[in-house]
Structure formats: structure tokens, C-alpha cells
C-alpha positions as CSV (number, residue, x, y, z in Angstrom):
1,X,-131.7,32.3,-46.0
2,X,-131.0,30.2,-42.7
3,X,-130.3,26.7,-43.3
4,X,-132.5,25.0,-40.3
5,X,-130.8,23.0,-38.2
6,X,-129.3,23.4,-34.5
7,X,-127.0,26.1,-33.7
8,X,-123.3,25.1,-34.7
9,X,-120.1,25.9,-32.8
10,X,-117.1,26.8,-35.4
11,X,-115.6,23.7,-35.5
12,X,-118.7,22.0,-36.6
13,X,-119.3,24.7,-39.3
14,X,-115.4,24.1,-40.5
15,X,-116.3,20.4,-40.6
16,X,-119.4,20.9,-42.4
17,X,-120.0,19.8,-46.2
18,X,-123.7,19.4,-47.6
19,X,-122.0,18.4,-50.9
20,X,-123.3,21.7,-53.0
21,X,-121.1,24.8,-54.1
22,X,-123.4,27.0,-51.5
23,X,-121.1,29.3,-49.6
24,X,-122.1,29.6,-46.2
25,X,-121.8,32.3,-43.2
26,X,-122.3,31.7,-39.7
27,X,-124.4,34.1,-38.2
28,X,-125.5,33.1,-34.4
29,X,-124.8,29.8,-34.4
30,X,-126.7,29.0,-38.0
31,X,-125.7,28.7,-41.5
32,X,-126.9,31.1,-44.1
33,X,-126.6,30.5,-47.6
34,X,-124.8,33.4,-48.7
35,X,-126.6,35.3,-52.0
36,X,-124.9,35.0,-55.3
37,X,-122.8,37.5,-55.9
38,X,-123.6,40.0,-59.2
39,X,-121.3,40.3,-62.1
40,X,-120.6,44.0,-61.2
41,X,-119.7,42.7,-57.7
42,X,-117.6,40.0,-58.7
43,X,-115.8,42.7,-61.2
44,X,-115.4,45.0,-58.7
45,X,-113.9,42.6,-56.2
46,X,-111.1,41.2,-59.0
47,X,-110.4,44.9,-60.0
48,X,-109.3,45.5,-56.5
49,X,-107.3,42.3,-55.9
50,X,-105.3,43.3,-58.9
51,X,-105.0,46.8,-57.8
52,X,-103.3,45.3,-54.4
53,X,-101.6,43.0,-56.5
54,X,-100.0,45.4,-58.7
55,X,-98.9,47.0,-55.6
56,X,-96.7,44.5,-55.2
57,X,-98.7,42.6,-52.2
58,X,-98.1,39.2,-52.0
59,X,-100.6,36.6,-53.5
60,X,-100.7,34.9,-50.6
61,X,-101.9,38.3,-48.9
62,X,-104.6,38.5,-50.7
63,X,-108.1,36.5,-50.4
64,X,-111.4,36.6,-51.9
65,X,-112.2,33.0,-50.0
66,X,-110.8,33.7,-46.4
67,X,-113.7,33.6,-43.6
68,X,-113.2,35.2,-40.3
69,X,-114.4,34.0,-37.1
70,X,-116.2,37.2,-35.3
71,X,-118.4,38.0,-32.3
72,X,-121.8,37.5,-31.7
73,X,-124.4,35.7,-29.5
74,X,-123.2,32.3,-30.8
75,X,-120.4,31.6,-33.6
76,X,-120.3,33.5,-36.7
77,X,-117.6,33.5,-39.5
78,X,-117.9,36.4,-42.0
79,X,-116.4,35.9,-46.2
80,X,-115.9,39.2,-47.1
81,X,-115.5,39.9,-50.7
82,X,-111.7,40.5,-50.3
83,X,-109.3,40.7,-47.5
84,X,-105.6,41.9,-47.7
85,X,-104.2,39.5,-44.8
86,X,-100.6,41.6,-42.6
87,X,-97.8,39.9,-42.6
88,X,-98.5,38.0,-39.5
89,X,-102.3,37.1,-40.1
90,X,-100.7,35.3,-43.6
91,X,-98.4,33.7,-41.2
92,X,-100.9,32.3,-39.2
93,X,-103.4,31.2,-41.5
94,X,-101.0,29.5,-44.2
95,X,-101.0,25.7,-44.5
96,X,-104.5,25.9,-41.6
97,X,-106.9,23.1,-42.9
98,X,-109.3,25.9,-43.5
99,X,-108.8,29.5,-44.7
100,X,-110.0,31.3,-41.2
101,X,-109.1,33.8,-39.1
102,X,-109.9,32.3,-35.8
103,X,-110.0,34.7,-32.7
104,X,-106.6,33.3,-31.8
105,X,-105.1,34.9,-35.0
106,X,-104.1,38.5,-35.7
107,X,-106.7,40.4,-37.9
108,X,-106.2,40.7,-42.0
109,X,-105.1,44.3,-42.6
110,X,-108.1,45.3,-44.6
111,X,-111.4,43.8,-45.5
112,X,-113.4,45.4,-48.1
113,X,-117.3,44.4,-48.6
114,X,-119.1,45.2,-52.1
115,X,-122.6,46.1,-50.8
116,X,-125.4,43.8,-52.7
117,X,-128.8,45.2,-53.3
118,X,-131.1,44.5,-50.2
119,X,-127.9,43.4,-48.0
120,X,-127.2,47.0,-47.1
121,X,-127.6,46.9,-43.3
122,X,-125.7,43.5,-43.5
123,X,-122.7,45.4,-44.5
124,X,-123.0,48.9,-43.2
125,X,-124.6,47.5,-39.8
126,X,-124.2,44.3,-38.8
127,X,-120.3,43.8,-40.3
128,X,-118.8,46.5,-39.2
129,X,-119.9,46.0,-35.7
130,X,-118.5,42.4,-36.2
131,X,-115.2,43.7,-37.8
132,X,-114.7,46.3,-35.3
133,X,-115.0,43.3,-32.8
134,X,-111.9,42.2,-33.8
135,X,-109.8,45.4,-34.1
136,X,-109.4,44.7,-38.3
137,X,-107.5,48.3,-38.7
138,X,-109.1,49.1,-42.5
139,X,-112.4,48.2,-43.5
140,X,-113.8,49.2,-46.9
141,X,-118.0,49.3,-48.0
142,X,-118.3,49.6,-51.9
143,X,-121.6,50.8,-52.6
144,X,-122.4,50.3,-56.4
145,X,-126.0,51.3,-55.3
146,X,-125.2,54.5,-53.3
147,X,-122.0,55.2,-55.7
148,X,-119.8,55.7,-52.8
149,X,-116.4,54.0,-51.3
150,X,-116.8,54.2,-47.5
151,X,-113.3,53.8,-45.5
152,X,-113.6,52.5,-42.1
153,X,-110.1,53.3,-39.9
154,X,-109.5,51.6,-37.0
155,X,-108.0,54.7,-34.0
156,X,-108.6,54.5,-30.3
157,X,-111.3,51.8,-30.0
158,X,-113.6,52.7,-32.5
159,X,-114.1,53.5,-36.7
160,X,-113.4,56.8,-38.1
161,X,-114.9,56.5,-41.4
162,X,-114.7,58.5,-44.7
163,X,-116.9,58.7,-47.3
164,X,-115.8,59.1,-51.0
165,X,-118.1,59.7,-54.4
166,X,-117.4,60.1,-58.0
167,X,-113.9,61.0,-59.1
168,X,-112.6,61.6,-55.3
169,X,-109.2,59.7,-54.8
170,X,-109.9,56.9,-52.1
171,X,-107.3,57.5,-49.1
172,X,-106.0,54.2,-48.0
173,X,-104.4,54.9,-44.3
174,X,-102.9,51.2,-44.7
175,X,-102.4,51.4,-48.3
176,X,-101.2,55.0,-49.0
177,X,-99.7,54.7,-52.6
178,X,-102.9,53.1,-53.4
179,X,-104.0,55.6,-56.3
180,X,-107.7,55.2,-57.0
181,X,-110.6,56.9,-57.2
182,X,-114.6,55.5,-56.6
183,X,-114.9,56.3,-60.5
184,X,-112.6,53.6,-61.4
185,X,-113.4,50.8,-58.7
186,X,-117.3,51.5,-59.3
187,X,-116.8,51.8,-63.3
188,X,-118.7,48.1,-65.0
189,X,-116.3,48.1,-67.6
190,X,-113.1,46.9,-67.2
């Protein structure tokens, strides 16, 4: 839902505070309240987080708060449900007064998206048109609706994607020791 008010420029939505919890978005210029996340999302969001973790990525690498300033017809910032920052986007965004990616800054390595019911064409559409806007090499759509993992690779301008159901082992191109199949990330109980 959009929060009525007049289009904001990304400094005034990193300056804003309406004193609630509500996390925001910037879509166009206005603020949308983002929908509460599901239990099975927020599980499936922490399962992967550990799963990089284990991997031996650094905590610091790994965000399930960091926004990212993207493209559009006014400012938008995007909070995907977990980004795995490179080396040099970590650099640039440690000790920032905010946790954004703004366009100066490299892209995280990976952003991964956990599709909520009704929000598809938010994440299949309308994000990874954004994403690819800023070059973000791996992007990952979880589909606990659809039962799928869809990888997005960033080569030659444009996402090659993959698509991966039920006990298929999830090829990482940035993450290649990552050993996982859409059984496991998709499975409720952990």
C-alpha cells in the first residue's frame, strides 16, 4: 500500500522515520509499506543465510536488512529478503549511516527474493527489471507457491535464468560449492 504523500528523492526517504516498525520501499518516488513477511518466508530466508554462512562468507557479507537504490521513473530502493554483498560492495557500505547500495556503489553479489502470495509480478517482473538495472550478477526468485528456485545470471547485458523444482540441486554460478536442492530450501520444517 502507498503511503500518500509527495514523491521523495532518496535522501529524503533515508531521512525518513514515521516512528512505526513499517518497513518501507521506494517505488517511483513513494513509500510503500512493505507486507509482512510469512513464517515460511522468514524460514526460508534464515535457512539460506546460514547456508552462506556455513560456507564460510562473512557475516558482514550477508544482509537480510540492506536496501538498494535501483532505477525507475523516480527513486526506488528495493529490501530483498537477503543479499550476499562482494567483497567490494561490503566495502562500500560498511560504517554508511544507512545500509544502501546507492548507484555509486558496486552491486551485492546475489540477491535472493522469497516470492509472497499476490506479490508475484513484484518479484518475477518488476525486480528483476530493477536488479538487472544495476548489473547484480546472481539473482535468486524462491517460489514457495510455484515450488521452484528460479536463478537469474547476469552474461552479456541481460539474465540467463534457470529454473529448478523438487529435489534438483540449485547451481549457484557465484556460489558453486553451494550444495542445495529446492527440496531443502522450500522444506517448512527446519
Amino acid at each position: 500500500m502507498a503511503i500518500a504523500s509527495k514523491p521523495m528523492t532518496l535522501e529524503e526517504y533515508l531521512d525518513y522515520d514515521d516512528g512505526t516498525d513499517t518497513d518501507y520501499e521506494l517505488v517511483d518516488g513513494r513509500l510503500i509499506a512493505m507486507p509482512t513477511e510469512g513464517d515460511l518466508n522468514d524460514r526460508i530466508a534464515n535457512f539460506l543465510y546460514i547456508c552462506f554462512f556455513q560456507l564460510g562468507i562473512p557475516g558482514d557479507f550477508l544482509s537480510m536488512k540492506l536496501q538498494i537504490a535501483v532505477s525507475g521513473r523516480r527513486a526506488n530502493a528495493r529490501q530483498p529478503d537477503l543479499a550476499v554483498l562482494s567483497e567490494e560492495s561490503a566495502t562500500a557500505v560498511r560504517g554508511a549511516r544507512q545500509r544502501l547500495i546507492t548507484y555509486d556503489m558496486p552491486p551485492p553479489q546475489l540477491v535472493v527474493e522469497v516470492v509472497s502470495p499476490k506479490q508475484e509480478s513484484r518479484d518475477y517482473r518488476y525486480k528483476r527489471t530493477e536488479y538487472a538495472g544495476r548489473h547484480i550478477p546472481e539473482y535468486w526468485i524462491v517460489d514457495p507457491i510455484a515450488q521452484t528456485v528460479t536463478v537469474l545470471e547476469w552474461v552479456d547485458g541481460l539474465y540467463e535464468e534457470q529454473v529448478y523444482r523438487g529435489d534438483a540441486e540449485i547451481h549457484s554460478p557465484s556460489f558453486p560449492e553451494l550444495k542445495l536442492t529446492v527440496q531443502q530450501v522450500l522444506q517448512v520444517d527446519r
